[in-house]
C-alpha positions in Angstrom: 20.3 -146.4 1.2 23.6 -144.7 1.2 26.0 -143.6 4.1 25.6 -139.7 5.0 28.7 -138.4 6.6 27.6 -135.7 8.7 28.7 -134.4 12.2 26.8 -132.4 14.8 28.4 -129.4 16.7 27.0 -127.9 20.2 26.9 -124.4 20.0 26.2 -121.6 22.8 23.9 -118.7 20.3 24.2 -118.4 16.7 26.4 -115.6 15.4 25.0 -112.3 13.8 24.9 -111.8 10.2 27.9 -110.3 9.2 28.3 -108.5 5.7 31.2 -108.0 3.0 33.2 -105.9 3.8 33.1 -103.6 0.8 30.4 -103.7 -1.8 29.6 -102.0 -5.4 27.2 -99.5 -3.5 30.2 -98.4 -0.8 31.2 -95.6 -3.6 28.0 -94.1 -3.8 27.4 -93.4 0.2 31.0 -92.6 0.0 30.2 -89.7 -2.8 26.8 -88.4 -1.2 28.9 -87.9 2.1 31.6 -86.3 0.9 29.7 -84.1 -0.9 27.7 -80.7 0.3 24.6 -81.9 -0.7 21.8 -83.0 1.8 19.3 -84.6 -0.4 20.0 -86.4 -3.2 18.2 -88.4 -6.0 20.2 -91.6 -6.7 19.9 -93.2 -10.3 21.4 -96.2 -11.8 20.7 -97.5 -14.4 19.3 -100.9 -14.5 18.0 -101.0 -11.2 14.9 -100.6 -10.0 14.2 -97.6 -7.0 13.0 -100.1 -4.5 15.8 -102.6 -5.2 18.7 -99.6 -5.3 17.2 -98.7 -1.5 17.5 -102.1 0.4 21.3 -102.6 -1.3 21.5 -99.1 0.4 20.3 -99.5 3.4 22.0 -102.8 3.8 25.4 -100.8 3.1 24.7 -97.8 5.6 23.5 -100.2 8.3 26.6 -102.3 8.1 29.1 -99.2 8.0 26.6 -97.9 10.7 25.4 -94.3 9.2 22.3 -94.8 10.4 22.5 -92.1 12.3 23.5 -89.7 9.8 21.9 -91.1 6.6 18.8 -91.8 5.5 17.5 -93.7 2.1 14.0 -93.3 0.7 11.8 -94.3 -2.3 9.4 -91.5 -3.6 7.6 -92.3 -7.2 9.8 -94.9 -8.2 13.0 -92.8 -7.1 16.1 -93.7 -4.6 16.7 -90.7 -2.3 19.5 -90.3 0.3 19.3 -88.0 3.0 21.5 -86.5 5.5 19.7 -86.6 8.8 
């Protein structure tokens, strides 16, 4: 058997997940909430509805707009909503 180098750290609670700071979906949240709009249908191509709405969600939770935005599936389509 080999050696495994390895070292052991006492820690107090582990930390919350923390996401990127910016992502390839940040520019179309940023879009829907500039714009007047207050429903929206949300296409792109290659992606699949149910995908497109958990990269969404991720997105809106982490810039926390929650509260003012909502993403839905309906028929195999990604809608965002203003609350």
């Amino acid at each position: 058997m080999s050696d495994l180098r390895f070292k052991l750290v006492d820690v107090e609670e582990k930390p919350h997940r923390k996401y990127r700071k910016g992502s390839k979906y940040d520019p179309i949240i940023d879009k829907f909430c500039d714009g007047k709009s207050n429903l929206v249908r949300v296409d792109v191509p290659g992606k699949e509805a149910n995908y497109l709405r958990l990269q969404l969600k991720k997105r809106i939770e982490a810039r926390e707009l929650d509260e003012q935005i909502e993403v839905s599936v309906v028929n195999n389509a990604a809608y965002l909503e203003k609350k």
